[in-house]
Structure formats: structure tokens, C-alpha cells
C-alpha positions in Angstrom: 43.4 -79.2 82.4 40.8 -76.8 83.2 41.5 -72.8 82.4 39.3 -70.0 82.2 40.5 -68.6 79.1 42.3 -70.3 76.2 43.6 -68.1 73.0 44.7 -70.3 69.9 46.9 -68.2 67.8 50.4 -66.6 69.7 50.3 -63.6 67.4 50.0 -60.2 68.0 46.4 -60.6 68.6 46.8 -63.3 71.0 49.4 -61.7 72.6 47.5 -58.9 73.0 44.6 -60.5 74.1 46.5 -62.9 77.1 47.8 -59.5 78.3 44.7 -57.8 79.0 42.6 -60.7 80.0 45.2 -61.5 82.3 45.1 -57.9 84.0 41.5 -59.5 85.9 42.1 -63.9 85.7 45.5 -65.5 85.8 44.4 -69.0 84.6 45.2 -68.1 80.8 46.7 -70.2 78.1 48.2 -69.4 74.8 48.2 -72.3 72.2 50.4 -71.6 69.5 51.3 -73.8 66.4 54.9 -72.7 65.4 58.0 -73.0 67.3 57.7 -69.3 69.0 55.1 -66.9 69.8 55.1 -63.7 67.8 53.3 -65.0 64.1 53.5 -63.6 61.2 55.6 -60.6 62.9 58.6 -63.2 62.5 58.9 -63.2 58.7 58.1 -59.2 58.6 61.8 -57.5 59.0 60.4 -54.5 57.4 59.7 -51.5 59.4 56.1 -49.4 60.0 55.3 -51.2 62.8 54.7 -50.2 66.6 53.8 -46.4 65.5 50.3 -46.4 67.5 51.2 -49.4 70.1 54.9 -48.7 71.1 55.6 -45.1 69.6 58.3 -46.5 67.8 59.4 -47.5 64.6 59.8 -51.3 64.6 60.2 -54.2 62.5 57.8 -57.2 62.5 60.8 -59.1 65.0 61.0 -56.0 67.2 57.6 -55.5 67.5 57.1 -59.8 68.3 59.7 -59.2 70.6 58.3 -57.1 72.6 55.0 -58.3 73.3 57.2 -62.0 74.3 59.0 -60.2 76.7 55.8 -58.8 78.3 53.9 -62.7 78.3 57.4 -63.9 79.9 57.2 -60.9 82.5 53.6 -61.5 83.9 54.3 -65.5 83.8 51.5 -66.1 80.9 51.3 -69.9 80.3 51.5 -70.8 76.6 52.2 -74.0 74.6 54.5 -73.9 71.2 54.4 -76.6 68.5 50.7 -77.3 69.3 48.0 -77.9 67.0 43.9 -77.8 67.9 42.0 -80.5 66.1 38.9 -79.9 67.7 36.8 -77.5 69.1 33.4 -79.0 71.1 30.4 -76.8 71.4 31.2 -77.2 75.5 34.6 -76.0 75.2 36.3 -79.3 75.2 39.2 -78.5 73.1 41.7 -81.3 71.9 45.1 -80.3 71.1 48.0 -82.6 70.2 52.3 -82.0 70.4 55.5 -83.9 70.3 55.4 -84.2 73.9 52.2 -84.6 75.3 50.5 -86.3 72.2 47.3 -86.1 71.8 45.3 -84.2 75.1 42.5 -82.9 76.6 41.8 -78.9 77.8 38.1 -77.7 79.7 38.0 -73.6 79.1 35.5 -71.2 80.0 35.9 -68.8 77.2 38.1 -69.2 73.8 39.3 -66.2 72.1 39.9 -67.0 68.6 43.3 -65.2 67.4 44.4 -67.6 64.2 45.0 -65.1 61.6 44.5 -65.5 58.1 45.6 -67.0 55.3 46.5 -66.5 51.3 44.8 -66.9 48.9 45.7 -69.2 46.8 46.0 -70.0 42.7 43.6 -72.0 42.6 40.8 -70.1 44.7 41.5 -67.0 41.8 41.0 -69.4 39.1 44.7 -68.7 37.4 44.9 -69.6 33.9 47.4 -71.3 32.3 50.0 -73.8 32.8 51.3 -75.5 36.4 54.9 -75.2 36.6 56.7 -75.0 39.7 57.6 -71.2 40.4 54.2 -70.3 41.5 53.4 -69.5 45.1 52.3 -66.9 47.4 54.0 -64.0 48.8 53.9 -64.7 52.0 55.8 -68.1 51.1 58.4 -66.6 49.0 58.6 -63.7 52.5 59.3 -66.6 54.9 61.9 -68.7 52.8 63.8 -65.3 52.1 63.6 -63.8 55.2 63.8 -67.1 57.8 65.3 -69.6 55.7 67.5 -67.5 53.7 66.0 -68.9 50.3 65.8 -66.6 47.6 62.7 -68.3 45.6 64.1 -67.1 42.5 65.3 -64.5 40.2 63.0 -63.1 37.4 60.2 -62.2 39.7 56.3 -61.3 38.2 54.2 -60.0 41.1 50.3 -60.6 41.0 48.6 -57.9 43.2 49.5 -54.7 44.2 48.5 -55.5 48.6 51.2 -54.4 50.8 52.7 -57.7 50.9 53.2 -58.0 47.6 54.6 -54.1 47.8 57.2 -55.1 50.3 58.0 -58.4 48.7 58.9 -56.3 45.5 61.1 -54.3 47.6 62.6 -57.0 48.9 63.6 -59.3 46.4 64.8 -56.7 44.4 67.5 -55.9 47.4 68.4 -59.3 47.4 69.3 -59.3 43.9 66.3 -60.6 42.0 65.1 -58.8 39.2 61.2 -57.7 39.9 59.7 -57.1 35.9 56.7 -55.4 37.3 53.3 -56.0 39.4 50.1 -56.0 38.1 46.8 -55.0 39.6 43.2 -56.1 38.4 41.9 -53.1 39.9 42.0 -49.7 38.7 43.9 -48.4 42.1 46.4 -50.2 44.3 45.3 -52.0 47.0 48.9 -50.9 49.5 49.4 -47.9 51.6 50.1 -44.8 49.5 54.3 -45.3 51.9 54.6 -48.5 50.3 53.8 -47.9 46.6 56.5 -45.1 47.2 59.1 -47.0 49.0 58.9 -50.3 47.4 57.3 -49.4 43.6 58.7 -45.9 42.8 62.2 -45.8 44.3 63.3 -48.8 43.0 61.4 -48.4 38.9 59.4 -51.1 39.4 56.6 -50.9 37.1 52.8 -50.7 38.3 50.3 -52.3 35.5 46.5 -50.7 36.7 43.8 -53.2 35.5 46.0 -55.4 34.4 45.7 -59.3 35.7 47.3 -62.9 33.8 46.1 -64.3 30.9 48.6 -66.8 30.7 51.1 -69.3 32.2 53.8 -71.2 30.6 56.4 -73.8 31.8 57.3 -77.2 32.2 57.9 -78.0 34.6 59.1 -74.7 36.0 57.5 -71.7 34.9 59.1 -70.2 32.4 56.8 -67.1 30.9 53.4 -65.2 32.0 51.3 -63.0 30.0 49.1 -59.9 31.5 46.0 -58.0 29.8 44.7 -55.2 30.5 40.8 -55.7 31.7 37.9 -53.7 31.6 35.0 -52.7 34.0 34.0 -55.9 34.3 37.2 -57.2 34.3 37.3 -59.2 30.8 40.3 -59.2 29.2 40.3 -56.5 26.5 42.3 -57.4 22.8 45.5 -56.5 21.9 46.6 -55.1 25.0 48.8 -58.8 25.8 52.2 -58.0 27.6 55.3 -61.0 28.0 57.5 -61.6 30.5 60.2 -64.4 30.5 60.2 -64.8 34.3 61.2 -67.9 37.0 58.7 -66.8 39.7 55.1 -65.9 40.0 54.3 -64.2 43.4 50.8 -63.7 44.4 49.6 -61.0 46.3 45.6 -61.4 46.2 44.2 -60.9 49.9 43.9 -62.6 52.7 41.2 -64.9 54.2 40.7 -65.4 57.9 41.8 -68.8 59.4 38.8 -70.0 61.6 37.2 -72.8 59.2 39.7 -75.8 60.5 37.4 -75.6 63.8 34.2 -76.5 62.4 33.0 -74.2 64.9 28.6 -73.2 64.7 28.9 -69.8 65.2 27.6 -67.7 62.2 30.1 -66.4 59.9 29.4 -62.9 57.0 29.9 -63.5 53.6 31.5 -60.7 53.2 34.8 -60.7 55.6 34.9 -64.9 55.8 35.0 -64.5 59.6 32.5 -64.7 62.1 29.8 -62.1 63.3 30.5 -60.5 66.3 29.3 -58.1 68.5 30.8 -54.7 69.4 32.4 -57.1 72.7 33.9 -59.0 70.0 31.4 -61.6 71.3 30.7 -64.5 68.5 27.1 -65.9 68.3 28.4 -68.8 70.3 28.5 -67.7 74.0 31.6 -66.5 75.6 33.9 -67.8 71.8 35.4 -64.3 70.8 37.5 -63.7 68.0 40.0 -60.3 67.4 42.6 -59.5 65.1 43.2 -61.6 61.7 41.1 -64.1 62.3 38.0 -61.5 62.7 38.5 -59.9 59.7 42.0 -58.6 57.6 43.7 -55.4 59.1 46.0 -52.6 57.5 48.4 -52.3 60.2 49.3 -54.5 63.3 48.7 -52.3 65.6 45.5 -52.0 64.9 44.8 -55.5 65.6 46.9 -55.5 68.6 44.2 -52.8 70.1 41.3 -54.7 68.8 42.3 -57.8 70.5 42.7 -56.0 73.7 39.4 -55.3 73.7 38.4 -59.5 73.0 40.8 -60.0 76.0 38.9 -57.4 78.5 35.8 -58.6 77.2 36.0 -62.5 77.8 37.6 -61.6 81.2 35.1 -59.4 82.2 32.4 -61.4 81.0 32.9 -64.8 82.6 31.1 -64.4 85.6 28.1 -62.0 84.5 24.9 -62.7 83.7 24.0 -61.8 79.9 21.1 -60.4 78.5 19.4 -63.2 76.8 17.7 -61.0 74.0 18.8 -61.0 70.1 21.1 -58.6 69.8 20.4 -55.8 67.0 21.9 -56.2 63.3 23.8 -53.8 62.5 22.8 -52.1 58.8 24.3 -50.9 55.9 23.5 -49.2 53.1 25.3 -47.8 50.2 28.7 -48.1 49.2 30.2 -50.0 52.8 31.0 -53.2 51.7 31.2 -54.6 55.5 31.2 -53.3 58.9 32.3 -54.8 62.0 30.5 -55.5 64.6 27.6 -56.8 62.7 25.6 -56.9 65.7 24.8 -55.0 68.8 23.9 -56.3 72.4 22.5 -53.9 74.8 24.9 -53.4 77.5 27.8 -51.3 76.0 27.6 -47.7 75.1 30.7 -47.2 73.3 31.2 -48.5 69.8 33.6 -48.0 67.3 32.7 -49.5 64.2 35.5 -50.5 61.4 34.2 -50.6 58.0 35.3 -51.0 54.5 34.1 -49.1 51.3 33.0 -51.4 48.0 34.5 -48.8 45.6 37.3 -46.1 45.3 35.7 -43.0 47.0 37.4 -39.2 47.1 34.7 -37.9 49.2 31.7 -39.2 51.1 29.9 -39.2 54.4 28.8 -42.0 56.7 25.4 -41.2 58.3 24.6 -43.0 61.4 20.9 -44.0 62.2 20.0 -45.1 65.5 15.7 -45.8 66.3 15.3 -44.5 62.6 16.8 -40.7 63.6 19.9 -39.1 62.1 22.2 -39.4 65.0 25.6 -38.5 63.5 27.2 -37.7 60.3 30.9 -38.1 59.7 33.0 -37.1 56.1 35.7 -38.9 55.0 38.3 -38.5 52.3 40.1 -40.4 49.3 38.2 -44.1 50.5 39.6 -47.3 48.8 38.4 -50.8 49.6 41.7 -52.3 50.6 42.1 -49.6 53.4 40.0 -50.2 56.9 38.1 -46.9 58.1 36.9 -46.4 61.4 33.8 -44.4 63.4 33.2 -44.2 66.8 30.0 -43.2 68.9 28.9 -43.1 72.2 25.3 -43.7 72.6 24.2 -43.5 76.5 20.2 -45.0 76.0 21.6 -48.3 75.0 18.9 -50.2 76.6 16.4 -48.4 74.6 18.6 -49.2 71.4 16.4 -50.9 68.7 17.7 -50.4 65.5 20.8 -48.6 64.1 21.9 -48.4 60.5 24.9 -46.7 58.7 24.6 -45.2 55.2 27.6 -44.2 53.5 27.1 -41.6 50.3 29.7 -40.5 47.5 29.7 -37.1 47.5 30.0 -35.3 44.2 32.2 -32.2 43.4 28.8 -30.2 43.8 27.8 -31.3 46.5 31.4 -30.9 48.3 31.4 -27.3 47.0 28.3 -26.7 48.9 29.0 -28.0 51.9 32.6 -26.0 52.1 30.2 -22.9 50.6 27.9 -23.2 54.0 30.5 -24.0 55.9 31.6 -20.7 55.4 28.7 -18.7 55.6 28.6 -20.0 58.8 
């Protein structure tokens, strides 16, 4: 089979992408491991999502829904209960199913929409014991809300993330008695909507910089300990809480899902994906990669809208001729932890970058470089590192474009005073 544009992943981002690349080629194929399109959307009955995408307010189902009905309605090819096991540098890509075995596909361009996954016990390092009783959110969300398995019933939540919010939430309406969550870090990591909903309308306790000590069980877990840590997260004396629980969730971040490829293309350090350029362009040629997989969004619908853009890009780009030069590193400075795109090729003006802080921020400002001049300076408020940010310029000498860099500063209460001071002088 030859196409001119596979996607691996039938999530929202792949969705997404098929959609719009199909808007300029028709020969477009979805490969999708699970038994229906739609991803982690399935297992997310919850509502919040759709807002920016739909203008409604949907659950995970809803909003799968009705990006399924829109493949089905412009006739988008895809393939369920298929697995890649190989990606060639010529985009020879070898899948294998129940019915076809194991095959062959030829593709142009690949557009990389595979999500991420969990982390898992033993990539923290969890101390302790191994008892059964000790799994991931995300598990325990897709045996209660798709198999209708309730994973247990004296539930300890590790990490405060919005999944472990919701699952908190969640078992607790299904009868399971949630003791608390705790959080290594001195802030929550969820949206401000979820702490409310799922932590404080239901008493579920919040322990701030707080993380295990201690498992116990055998061989089902029977007790955890938490301490309370300090600035450089050693456990600090005496501060030892017990909880006689059957469950361990774990809510500790997200990783995207791109190494089973073994693909060349050069990955950051920093968000586990690859490097990309603001076409969402890998450093192989014409292997993009949007959503998940790229690097870990807030909300859905943002990686809906960033995989359009992968989708209108590998379309778009098949047929063109592309600069050959190196395109230009993207710098930062300060307190952004990581910024995507990393790098910038000189034929597109318009660039949004999404970055995310290193630290808890309640006021700074980004300052954007470009040729070694101040080009633009933007403030923002109340910064956390689990939350995405975005910026976006428009820069119309792109071909003259030889170095940019963004610097992000914390402002302090002085220096906020100031600026409000001259702001209203002026």
C-alpha cells in the first residue's frame, strides 16, 4: 500500500490531524492500536472538554465522538487493532493485525500522534514493599470507567496532576474511601477547577511537600507512609503520617510515547519528545509529530488545534521544495524550563511558541529577542510548571531571521509596583 500520509495514534491529535491534512490529499491513513478511534478520550467521562474546539461542554466520549463522526463523514481510511513494529528511515512502515498479519505500508509523510504514557513506580524510584495494589491512575481510570472495576477501596493518591484530581473524585462517587493525596511539590500540579471540584467539595485532604516513605504488604498492599520533604526534597524527621489503605494510585506525569519507533530524529531532554520546528516538522524530513506525543498538554483541545497545524503542514509540504539550511535554535534563558518549537526554519512568519516555567511564578515577563534586538515583551501572571503558557508573534523578515531567543524574568513586588506606577503616569 502506498499513501501520502500515515498518522499512527487515532486520538484526538490524530483525528485532528487526518481532518485537516485531508482538506488538500485524500490518500490518508489512520493506524490505531485499540479497538476504536478516539484514545484516551474513551476512559475520560468527566466533563471540561470541547470548550475551545466545539464550544461545548463535553465529556472525553462526547468529545471522541465527535471527531469519529467527522473521519466517517469525509470517508478517512483508518485501521483499528493495529500495531507498528517498525518505522524505516524511507518510510517503510510495518504494521501487523488479526487479519492481515503482518504487512507492509510506503508513505510519504508520518505524522506521529501516539500520546504518552505514565509514569511508572519504578521510573520514581518508590520505596518500600511490592504488593499488589499499586498502579497508575490512568489504569485504575480505565478498569472503573470501561470495565466497571472498582480497583479497590481505601484509596492513597500519589500526585496532585489532574488525573489523579479527577480519579479522587471519582472513586470517591463510586464508593471508595480516598484518605488523601500527596504532592512532592510545594503547589499542585491540577487546574485551580479541579482542586475545587474533586479535592475541596468532597474533604479530601491535600498533603503539600509531602511524597512516600514507605510501602507495606504482602502480598497486597496493606499500609503507606508519607513525609513531608524539604527544598531539596529529603525527607524531613518526625513529620511520618500512616494510612491503612488497599490502593496506591499514582499520579506523577506523563511521558510521550515515540521511543517503541526507534526512530533518528533528535529528541529534548527536557519534554522526552522530539525537536520540532514551528511546522511541527521533526529533524527527519517530512516525520511530524503533534499533540501527546510532542510534548504533554493541559487540555485536549489544545492538542486538537496543535495537530491541525502537523496535519496542514505535512499536506502542504509534500510537494515543495525545502530550504536546505539548518534551521535556527530556538533559546532560552531564565526560568522557561522548555519551549516548543525548539527550532526555526525560514519560511513561516507566524509562531506561536508554548512554553513551560521551571518554578512557581506570580509575576514575570517573557522578552523576545530576535537578531539580538528586543523585539517583544509579554507579562504573565501566577506561572506554575504543570500549566502550558503560550506567546505568539508574527515576524514578517523571516528570511533575514538569524537568531531569536526568549528570556523569561520573575518579577518582584517592586518591580511590579513600578511598572503599574508608570503605567499610570502614562
Amino acid at each position: 500500500m502506498n499513501i501520502d500520509i500515515l498518522i499512527i495514534g487515532g486520538g484526538a491529535a490524530g483525528m485532528a490531524a487526518a481532518l485537516e491534512a485531508n482538506k488538500y490529499t485524500k490518500n490518508i491513513l489512520i493506524i490505531e492500536r485499540d479497538y476504536e478511534l478516539g484514545g484516551i478520550l474513551n476512559q475520560c467521562i468527566h466533563d471540561g472538554f470541547g470548550l475551545k474546539e466545539f464550544k461545548e461542554n463535553l465529556t472525553g466520549p462526547e468529545y471522541a465522538n465527535k471527531y469519529i463522526n467527522l473521519i466517517q463523514d469525509n470517508n478517512i481510511k483508518y485501521l483499528l487493532n493495529t500495531t507498528v513494529i517498525n518505522i524505516k528511515n524511507n518510510f517503510e512502515v510495518t504494521l501487523s493485525n488479526v487479519e492481515k498479519g503482518i504487512f507492509t505500508i510506503f508513505s510519504k509523510a508520518i505524522i506521529l500522534t501516539t500520546g504518552a504514557y505514565e509514569r511508572t513506580r519504578g521510573q520514581i524510584k518508590l520505596p518500600g514493599e511490592r504488593p499488589k495494589g499499586v498502579l497508575t491512575a490512568g489504569s485504575a481510570q480505565r478498569y472503573l470507567n470501561k470495565d466497571g472495576y472498582l480497583v479497590g477501596k481505601n484509596v492513597f493518591i500519589l500526585g496532585s496532576g489532574d488525573i489523579g484530581l479527577i480519579m479522587a473524585r471519582r472513586m470517591t462517587l463510586e464508593g471508595a474511601k480516598v484518605l488523601g493525596i500527596a504532592e512532592i511539590m510545594s503547589y499542585s500540579n491540577g487546574l485551580d477547577r479541579n482542586i475545587v471540584q474533586c479535592l475541596e467539595d468532597f474533604n479530601i485532604p491535600l498533603y503539600l511537600s509531602h511524597t512516600i516513605k514507605d510501602i507495606k504488604g504482602h502480598p497486597n498492599l496493606e499500609e503507606i507512609t508519607i513525609a513531608k520533604v524539604d527544598e531539596n526534597f529529603d525527607y524531613i524527621e518526625n513529620t511520618e503520617k500512616n494510612f491503612k489503605v488497599d490502593t496506591l494510585l499514582l499520579s506523577v506525569g506523563l511521558l510521550p510515547d515515540v521511543e517503541q519507533f526507534n526512530l533518528k530524529a533528535k529528541t529534548d531532554p527536557k519534554t522526552k519528545g522530539f525537536l520540532v520546528t514551528q511546522n511541527y516538522e521533526t529533524t527527519i524530513k517530512n516525520l511530524y509529530a503533534a499533540g501527546n506525543a510532542l510534548h504533554i498538554h493541559d487540555l485536549v483541545d489544545d492538542v486538537s488545534i496543535e495537530a491541525k497545524k502537523a496535519g496542514f503542514y505535512a499536506a502542504n509540504e509534500l510537494n515543495i521544495n525545502k530550504p536546505t539550511n539548518q534551521p535556527i535554535k530556538v533559546e532560552t534563558h531564565g526560568l522557561i524550563n522548555y519551549v516548543i518549537p525548539q527550532t526555526l526554519n525560514n519560511y513561516e512568519k507566524n509562531i506561536n511558541f508554548s512554553f513551560r516555567v521551571s518554578k512557581k511564578i506570580i509575576q514575570a515577563q517573557v522578552k523576545i529577542f530576535i537578531n539580538d534586538a528586543l523585539f517583544r515583551t509579554r507579562k504573565f501572571m501566577n506561572l506554575i510548571p504543570a500549566k502550558m503558557e503560550n506567546i505568539k508573534i508574527i515576524y514578517d523578515d523571516i528570511n533575514n531571521l538569524e537568531n531569536i531567543k526568549l528570556v523569561l524574568e520573575e518579577l518582584s513586588w517592586e518591580n511590579i509596583f513600578a511598572l503599574y506606577a508608570l503605567k499610570a503616569v502614562s
